[in-house]
Predicted model as a PDB file, atoms N, CA, C, CB and O in Angstrom, pLDDT in the B-factor column:
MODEL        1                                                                  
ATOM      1  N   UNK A   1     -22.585  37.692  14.453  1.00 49.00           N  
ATOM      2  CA  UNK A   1     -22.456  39.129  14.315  1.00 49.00           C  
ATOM      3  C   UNK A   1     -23.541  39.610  13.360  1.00 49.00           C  
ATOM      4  CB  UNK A   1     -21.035  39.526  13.809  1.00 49.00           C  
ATOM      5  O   UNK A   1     -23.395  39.309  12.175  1.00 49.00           O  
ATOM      6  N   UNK A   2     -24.504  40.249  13.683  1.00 52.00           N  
ATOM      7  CA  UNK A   2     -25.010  41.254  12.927  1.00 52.00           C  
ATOM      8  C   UNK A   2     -25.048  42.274  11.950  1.00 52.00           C  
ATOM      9  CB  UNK A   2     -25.153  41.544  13.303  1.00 52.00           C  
ATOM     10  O   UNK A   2     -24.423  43.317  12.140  1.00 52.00           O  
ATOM     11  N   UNK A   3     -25.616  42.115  11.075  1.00 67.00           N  
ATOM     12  CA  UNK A   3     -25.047  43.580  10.289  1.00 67.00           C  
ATOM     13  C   UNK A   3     -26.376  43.392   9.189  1.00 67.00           C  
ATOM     14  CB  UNK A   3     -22.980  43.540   9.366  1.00 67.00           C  
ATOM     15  O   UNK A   3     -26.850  42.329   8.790  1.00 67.00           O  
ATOM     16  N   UNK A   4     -26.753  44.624   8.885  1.00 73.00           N  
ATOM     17  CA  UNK A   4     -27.325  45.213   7.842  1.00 73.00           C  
ATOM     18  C   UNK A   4     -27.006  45.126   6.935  1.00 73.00           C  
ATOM     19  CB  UNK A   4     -27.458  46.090   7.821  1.00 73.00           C  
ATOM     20  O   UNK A   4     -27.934  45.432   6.186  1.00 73.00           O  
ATOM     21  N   UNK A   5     -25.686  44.721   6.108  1.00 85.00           N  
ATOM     22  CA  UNK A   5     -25.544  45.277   4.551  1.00 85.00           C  
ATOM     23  C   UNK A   5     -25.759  43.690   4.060  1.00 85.00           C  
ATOM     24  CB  UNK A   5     -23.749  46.215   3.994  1.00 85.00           C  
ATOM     25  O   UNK A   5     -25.830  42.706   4.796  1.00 85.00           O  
ATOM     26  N   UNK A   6     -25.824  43.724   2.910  1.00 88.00           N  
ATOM     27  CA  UNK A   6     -25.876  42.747   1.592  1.00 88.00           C  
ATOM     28  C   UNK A   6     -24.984  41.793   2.414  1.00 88.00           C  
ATOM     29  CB  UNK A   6     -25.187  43.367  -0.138  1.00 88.00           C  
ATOM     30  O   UNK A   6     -24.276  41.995   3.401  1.00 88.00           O  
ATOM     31  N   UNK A   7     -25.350  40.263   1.409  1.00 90.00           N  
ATOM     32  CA  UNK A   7     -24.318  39.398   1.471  1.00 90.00           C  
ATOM     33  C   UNK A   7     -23.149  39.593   0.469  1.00 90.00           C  
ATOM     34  CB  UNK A   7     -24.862  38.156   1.343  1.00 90.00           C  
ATOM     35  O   UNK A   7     -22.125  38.913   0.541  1.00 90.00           O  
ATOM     36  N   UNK A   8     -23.366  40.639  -0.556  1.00 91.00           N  
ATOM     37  CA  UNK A   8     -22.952  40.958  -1.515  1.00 91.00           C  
ATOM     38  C   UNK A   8     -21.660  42.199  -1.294  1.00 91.00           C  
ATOM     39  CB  UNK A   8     -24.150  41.244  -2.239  1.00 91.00           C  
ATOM     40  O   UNK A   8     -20.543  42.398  -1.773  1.00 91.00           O  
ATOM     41  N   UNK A   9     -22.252  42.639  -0.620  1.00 91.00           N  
ATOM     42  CA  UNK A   9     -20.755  44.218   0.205  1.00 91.00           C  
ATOM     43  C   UNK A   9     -20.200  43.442   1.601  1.00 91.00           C  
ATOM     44  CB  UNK A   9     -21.861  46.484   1.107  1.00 91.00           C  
ATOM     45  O   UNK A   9     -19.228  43.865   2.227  1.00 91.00           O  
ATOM     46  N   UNK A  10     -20.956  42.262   1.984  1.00 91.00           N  
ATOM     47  CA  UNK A  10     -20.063  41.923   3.026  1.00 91.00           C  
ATOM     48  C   UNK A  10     -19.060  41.288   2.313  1.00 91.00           C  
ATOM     49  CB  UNK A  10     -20.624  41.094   4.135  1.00 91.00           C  
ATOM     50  O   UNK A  10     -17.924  41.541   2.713  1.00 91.00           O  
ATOM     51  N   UNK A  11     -19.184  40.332   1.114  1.00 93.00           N  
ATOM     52  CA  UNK A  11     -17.928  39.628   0.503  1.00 93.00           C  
ATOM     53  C   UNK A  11     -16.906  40.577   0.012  1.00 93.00           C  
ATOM     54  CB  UNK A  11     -18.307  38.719  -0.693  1.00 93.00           C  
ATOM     55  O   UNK A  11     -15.726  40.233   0.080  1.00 93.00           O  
ATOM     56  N   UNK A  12     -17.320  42.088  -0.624  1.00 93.00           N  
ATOM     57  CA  UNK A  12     -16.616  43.295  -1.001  1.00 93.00           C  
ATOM     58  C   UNK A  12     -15.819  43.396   0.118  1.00 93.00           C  
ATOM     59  CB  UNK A  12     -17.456  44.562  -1.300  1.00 93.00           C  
ATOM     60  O   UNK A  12     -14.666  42.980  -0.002  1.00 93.00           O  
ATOM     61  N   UNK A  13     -16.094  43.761   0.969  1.00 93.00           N  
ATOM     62  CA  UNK A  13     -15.216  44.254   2.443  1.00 93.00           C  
ATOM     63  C   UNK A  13     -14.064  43.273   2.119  1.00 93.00           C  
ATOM     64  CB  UNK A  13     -16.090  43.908   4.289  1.00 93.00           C  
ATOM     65  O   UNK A  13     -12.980  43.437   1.558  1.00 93.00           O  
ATOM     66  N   UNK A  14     -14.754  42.056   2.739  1.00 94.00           N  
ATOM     67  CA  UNK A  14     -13.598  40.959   2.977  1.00 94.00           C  
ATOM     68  C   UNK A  14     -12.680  40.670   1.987  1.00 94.00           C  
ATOM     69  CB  UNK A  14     -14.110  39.698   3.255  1.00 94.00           C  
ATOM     70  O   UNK A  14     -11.566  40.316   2.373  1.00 94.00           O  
ATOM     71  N   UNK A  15     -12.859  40.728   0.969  1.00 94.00           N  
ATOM     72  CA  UNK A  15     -12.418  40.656  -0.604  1.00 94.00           C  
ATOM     73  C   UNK A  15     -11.596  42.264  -0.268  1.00 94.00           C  
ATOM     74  CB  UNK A  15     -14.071  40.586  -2.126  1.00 94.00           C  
ATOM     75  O   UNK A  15     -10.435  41.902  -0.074  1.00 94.00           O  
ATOM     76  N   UNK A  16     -11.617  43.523  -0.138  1.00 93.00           N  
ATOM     77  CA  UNK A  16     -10.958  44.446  -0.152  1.00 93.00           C  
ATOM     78  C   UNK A  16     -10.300  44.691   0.838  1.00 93.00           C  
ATOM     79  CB  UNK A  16     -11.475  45.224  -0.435  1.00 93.00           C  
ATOM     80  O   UNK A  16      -9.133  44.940   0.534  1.00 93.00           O  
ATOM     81  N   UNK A  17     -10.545  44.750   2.127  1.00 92.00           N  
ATOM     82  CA  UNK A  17      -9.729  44.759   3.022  1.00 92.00           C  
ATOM     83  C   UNK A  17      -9.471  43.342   4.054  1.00 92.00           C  
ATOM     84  CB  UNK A  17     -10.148  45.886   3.648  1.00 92.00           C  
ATOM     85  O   UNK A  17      -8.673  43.300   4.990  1.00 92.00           O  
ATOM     86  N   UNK A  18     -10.189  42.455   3.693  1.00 93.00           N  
ATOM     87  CA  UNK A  18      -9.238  41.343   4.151  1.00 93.00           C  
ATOM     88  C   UNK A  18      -9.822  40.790   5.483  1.00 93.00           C  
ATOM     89  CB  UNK A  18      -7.666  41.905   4.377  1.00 93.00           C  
ATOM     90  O   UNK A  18      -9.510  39.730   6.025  1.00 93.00           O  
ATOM     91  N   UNK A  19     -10.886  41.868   5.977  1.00 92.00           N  
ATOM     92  CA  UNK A  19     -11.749  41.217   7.203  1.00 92.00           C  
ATOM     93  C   UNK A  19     -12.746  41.317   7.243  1.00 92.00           C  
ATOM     94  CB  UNK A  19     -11.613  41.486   8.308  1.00 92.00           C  
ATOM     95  O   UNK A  19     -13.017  41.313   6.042  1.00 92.00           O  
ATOM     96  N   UNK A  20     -14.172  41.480   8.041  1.00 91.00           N  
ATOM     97  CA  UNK A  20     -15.471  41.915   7.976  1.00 91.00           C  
ATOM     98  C   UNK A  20     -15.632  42.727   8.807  1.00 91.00           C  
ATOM     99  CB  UNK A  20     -16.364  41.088   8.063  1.00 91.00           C  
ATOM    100  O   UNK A  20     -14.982  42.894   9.839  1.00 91.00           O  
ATOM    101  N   UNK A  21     -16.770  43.459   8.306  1.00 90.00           N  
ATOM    102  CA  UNK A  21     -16.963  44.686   8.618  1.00 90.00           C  
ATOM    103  C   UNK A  21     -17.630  44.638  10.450  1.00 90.00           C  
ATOM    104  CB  UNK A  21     -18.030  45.323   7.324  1.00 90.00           C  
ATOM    105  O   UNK A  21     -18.653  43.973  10.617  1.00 90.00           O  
ATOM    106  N   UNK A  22     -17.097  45.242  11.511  1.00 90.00           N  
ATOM    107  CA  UNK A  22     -17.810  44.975  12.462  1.00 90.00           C  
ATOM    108  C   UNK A  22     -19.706  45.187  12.812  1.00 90.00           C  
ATOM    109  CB  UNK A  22     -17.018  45.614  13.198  1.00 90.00           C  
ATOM    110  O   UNK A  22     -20.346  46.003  12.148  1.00 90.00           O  
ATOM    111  N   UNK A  23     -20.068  44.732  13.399  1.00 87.00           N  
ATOM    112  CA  UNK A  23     -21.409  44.493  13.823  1.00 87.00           C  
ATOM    113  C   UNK A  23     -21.719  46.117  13.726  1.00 87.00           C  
ATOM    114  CB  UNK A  23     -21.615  43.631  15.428  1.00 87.00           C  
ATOM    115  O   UNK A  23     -21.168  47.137  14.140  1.00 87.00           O  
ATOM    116  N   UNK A  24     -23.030  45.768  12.868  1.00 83.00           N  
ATOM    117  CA  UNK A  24     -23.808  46.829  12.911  1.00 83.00           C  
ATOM    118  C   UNK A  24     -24.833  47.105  13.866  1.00 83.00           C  
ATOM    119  CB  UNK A  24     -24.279  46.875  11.910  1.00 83.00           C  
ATOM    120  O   UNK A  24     -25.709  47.968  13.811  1.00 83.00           O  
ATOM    121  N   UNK A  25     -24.515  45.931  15.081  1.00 88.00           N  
ATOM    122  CA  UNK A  25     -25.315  46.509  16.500  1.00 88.00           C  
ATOM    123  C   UNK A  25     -24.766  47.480  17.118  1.00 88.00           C  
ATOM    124  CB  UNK A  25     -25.473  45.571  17.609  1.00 88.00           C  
ATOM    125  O   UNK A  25     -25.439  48.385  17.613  1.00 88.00           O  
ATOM    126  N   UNK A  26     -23.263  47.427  17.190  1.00 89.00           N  
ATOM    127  CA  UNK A  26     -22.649  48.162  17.368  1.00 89.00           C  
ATOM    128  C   UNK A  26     -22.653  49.979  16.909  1.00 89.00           C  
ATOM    129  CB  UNK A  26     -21.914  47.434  17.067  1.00 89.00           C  
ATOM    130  O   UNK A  26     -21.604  50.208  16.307  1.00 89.00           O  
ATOM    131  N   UNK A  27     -23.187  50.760  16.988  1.00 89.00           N  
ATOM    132  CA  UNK A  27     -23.063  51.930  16.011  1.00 89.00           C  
ATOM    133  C   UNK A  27     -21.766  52.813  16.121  1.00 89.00           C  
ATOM    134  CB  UNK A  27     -24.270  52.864  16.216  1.00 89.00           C  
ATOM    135  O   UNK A  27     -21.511  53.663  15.268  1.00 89.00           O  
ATOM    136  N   UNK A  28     -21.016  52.592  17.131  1.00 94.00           N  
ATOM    137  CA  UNK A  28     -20.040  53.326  17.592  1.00 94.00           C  
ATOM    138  C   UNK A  28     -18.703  52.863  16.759  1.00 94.00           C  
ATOM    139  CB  UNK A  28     -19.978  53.162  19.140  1.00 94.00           C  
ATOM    140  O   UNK A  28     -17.938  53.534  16.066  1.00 94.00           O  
ATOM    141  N   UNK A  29     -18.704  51.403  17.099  1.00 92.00           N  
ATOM    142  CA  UNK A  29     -17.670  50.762  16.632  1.00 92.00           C  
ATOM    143  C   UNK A  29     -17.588  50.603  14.894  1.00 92.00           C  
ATOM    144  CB  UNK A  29     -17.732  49.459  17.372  1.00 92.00           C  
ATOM    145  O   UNK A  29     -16.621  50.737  14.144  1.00 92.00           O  
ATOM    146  N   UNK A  30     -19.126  50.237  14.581  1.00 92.00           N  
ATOM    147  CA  UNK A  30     -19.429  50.499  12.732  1.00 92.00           C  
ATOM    148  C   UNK A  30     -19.281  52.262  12.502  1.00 92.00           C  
ATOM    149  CB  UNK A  30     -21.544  49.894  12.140  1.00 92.00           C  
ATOM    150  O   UNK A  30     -18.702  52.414  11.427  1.00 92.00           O  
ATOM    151  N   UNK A  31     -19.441  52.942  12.818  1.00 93.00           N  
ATOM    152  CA  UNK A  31     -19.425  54.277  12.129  1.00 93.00           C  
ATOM    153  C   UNK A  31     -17.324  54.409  12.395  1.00 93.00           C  
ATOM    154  CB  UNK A  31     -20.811  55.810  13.228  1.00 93.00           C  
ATOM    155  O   UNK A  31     -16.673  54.386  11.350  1.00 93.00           O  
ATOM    156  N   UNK A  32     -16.766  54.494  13.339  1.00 95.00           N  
ATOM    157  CA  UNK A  32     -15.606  54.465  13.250  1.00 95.00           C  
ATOM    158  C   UNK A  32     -14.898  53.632  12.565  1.00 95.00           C  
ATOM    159  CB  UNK A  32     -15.298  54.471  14.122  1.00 95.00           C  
ATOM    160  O   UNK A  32     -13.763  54.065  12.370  1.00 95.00           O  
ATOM    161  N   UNK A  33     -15.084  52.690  12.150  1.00 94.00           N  
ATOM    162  CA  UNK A  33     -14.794  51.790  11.081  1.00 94.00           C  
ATOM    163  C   UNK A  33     -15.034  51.920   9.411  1.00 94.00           C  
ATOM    164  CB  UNK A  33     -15.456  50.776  11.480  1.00 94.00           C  
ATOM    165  O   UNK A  33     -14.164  51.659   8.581  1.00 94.00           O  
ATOM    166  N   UNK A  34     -16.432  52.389   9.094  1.00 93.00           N  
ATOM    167  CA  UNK A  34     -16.472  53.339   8.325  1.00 93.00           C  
ATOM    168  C   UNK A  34     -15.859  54.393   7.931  1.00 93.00           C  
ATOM    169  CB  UNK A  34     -17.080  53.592   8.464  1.00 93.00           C  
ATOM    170  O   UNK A  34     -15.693  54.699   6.750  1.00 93.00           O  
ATOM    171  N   UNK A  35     -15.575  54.866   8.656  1.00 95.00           N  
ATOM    172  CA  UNK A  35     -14.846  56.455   8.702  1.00 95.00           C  
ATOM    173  C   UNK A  35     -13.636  56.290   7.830  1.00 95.00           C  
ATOM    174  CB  UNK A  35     -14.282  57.043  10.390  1.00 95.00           C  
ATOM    175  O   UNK A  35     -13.177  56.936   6.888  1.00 95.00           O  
ATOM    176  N   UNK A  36     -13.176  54.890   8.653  1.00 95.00           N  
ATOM    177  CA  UNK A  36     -11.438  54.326   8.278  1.00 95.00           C  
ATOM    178  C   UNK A  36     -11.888  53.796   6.399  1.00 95.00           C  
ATOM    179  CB  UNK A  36     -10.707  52.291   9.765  1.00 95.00           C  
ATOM    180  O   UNK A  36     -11.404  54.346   5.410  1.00 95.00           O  
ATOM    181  N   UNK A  37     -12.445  53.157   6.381  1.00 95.00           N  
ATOM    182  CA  UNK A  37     -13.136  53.044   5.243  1.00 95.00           C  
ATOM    183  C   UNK A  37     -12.782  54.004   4.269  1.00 95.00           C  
ATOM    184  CB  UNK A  37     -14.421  53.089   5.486  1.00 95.00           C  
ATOM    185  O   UNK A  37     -11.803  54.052   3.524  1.00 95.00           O  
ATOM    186  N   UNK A  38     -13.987  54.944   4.437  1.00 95.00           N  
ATOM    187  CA  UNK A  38     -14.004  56.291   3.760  1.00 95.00           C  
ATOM    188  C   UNK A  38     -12.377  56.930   3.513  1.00 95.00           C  
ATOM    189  CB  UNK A  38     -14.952  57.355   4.793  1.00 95.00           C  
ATOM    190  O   UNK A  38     -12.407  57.742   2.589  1.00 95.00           O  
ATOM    191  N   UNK A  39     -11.300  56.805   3.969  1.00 95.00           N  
ATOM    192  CA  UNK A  39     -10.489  57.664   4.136  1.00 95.00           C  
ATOM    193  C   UNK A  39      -9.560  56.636   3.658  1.00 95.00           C  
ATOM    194  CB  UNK A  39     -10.391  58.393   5.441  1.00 95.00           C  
ATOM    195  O   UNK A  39      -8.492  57.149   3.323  1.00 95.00           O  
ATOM    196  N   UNK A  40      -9.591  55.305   3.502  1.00 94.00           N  
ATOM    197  CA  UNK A  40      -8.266  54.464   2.399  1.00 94.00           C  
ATOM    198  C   UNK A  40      -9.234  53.838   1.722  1.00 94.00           C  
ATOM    199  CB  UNK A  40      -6.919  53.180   3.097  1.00 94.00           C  
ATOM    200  O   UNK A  40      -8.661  52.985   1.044  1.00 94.00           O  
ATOM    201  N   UNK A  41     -10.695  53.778   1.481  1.00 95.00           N  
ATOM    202  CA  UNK A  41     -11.257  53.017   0.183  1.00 95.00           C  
ATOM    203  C   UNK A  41     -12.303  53.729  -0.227  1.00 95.00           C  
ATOM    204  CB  UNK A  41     -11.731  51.543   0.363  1.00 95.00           C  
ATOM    205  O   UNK A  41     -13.438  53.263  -0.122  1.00 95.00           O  
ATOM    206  N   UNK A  42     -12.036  55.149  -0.831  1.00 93.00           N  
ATOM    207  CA  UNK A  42     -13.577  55.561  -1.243  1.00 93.00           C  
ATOM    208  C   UNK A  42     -14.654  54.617  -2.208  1.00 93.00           C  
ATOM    209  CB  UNK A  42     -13.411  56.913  -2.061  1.00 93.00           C  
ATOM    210  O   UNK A  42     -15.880  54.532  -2.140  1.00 93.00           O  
ATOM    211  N   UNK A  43     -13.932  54.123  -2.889  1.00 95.00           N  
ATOM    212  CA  UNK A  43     -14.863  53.519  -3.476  1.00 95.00           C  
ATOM    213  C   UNK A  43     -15.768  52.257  -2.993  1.00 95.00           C  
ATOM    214  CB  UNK A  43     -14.301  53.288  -4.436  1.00 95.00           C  
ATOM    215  O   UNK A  43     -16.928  52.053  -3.353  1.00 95.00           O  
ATOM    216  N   UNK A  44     -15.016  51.463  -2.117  1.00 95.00           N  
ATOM    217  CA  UNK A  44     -15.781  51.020  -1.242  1.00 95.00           C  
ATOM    218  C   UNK A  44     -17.158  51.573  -0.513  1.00 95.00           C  
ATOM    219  CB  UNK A  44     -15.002  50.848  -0.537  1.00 95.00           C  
ATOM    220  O   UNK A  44     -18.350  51.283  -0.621  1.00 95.00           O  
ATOM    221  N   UNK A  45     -16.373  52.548   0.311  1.00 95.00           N  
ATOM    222  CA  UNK A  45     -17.386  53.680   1.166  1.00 95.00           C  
ATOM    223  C   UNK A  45     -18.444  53.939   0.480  1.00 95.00           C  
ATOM    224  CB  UNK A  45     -16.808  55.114   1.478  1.00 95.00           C  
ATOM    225  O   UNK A  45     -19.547  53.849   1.019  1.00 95.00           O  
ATOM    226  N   UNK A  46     -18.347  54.215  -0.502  1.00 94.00           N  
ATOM    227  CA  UNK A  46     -19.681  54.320  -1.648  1.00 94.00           C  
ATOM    228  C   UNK A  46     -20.634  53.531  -2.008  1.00 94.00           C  
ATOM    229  CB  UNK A  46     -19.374  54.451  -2.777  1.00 94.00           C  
ATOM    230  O   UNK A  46     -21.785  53.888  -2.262  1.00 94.00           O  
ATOM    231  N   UNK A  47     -20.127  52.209  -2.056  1.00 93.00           N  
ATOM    232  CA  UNK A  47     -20.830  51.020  -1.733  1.00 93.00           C  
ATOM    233  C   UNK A  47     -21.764  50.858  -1.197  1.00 93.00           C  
ATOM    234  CB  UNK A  47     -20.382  50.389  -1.258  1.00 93.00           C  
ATOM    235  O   UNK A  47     -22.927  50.758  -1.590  1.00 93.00           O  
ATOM    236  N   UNK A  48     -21.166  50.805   0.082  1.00 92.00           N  
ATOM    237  CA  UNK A  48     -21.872  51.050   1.426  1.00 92.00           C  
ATOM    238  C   UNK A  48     -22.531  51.431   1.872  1.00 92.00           C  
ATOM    239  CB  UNK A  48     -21.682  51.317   2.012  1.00 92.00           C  
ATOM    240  O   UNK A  48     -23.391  50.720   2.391  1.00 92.00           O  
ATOM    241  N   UNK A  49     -22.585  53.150   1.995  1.00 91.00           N  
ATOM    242  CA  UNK A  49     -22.914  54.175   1.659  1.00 91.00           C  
ATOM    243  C   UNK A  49     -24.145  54.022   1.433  1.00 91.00           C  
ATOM    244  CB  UNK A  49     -22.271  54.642   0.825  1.00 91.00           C  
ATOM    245  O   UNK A  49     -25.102  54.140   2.198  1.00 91.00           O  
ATOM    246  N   UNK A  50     -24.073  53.613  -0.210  1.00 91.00           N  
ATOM    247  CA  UNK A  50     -25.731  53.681  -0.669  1.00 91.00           C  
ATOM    248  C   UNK A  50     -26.058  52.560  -0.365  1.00 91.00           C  
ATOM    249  CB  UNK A  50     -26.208  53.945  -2.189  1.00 91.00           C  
ATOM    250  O   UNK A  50     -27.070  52.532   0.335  1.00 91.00           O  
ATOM    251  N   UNK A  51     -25.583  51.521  -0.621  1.00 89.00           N  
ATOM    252  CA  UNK A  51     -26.397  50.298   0.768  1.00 89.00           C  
ATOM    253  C   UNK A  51     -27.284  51.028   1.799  1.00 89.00           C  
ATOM    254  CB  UNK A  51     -25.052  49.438   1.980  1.00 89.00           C  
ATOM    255  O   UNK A  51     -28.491  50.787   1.832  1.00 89.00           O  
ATOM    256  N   UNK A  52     -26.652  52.013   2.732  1.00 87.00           N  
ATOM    257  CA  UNK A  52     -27.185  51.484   3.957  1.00 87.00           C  
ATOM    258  C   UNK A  52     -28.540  52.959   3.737  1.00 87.00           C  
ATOM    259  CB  UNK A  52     -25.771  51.421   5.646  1.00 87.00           C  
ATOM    260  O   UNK A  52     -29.563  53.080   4.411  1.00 87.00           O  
ATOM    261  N   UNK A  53     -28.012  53.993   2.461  1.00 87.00           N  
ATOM    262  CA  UNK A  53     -29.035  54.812   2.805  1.00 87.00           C  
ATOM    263  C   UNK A  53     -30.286  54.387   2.002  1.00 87.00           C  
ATOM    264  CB  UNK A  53     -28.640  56.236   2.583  1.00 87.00           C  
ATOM    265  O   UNK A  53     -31.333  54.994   2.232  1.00 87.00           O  
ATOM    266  N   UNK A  54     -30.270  53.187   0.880  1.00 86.00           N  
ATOM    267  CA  UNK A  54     -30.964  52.534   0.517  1.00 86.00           C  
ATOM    268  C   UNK A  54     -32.107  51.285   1.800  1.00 86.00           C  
ATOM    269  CB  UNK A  54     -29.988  52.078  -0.453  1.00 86.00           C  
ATOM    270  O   UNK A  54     -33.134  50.608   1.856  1.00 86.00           O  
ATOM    271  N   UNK A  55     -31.272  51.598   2.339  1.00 80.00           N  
ATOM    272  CA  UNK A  55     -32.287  50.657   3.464  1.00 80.00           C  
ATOM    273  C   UNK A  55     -32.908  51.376   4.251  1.00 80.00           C  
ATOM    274  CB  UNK A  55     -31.625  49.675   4.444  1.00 80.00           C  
ATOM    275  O   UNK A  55     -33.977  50.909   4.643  1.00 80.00           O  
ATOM    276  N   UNK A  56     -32.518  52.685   4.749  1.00 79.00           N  
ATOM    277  CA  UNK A  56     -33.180  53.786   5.207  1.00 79.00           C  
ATOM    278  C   UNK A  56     -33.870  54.370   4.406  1.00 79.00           C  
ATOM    279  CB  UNK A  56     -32.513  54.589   5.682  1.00 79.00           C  
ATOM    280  O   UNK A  56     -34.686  55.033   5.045  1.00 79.00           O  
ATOM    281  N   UNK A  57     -34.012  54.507   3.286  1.00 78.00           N  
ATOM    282  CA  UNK A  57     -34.923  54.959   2.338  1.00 78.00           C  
ATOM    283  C   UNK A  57     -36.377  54.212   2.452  1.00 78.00           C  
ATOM    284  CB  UNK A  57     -34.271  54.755   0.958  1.00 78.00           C  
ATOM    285  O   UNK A  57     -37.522  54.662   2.497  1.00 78.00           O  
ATOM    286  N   UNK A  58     -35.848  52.878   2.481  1.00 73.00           N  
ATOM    287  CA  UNK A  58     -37.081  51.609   2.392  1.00 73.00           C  
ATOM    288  C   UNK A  58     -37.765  51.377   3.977  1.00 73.00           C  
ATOM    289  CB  UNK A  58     -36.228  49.838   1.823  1.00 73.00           C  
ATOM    290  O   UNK A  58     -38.914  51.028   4.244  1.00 73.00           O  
ATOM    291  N   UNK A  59     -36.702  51.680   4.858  1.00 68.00           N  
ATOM    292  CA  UNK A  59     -37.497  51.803   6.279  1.00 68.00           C  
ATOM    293  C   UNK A  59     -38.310  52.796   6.775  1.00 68.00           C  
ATOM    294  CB  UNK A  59     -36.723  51.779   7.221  1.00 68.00           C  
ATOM    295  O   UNK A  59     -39.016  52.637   7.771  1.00 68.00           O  
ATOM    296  N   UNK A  60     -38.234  54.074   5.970  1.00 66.00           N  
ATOM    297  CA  UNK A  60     -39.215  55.002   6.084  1.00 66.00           C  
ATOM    298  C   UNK A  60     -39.691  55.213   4.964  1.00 66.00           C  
ATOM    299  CB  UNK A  60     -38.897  56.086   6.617  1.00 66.00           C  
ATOM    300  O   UNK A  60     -39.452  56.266   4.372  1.00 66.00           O  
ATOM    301  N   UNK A  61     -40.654  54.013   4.322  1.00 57.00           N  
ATOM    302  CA  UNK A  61     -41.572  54.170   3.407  1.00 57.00           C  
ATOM    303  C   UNK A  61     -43.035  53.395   4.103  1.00 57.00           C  
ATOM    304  CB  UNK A  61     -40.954  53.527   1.962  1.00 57.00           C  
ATOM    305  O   UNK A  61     -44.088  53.380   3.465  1.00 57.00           O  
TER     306      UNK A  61                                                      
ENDMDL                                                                          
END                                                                             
């Protein structure tokens, strides 16, 4: 499975909610999953969050 974030927020996930986060090939299935995220773990979501807009920051440099 694929995914973009850290090895570091993937152990967060699993460590907080108990599974991993689905494939970030996926965008449909990761943004709805997120969502769920956002709405019982903000602080997680935040995490994340700037994870992933930190990598978009660096992909358009």
């Amino acid at each position: 499975m694929a995914t973009a974030l850290s090895v570091e927020i993937q152990q967060r996930i699993i460590e907080e909610t108990g599974n991993a986060a689905p494939s970030t090939d996926d965008a449909v299935a990761f943004e709805t999953w997120l969502e769920g995220v956002k709405e019982s773990n903000h602080g997680l979501f935040v995490g994340i969050a700037g994870e992933i807009e930190q990598a978009m920051g660096m992909k358009n440099m």
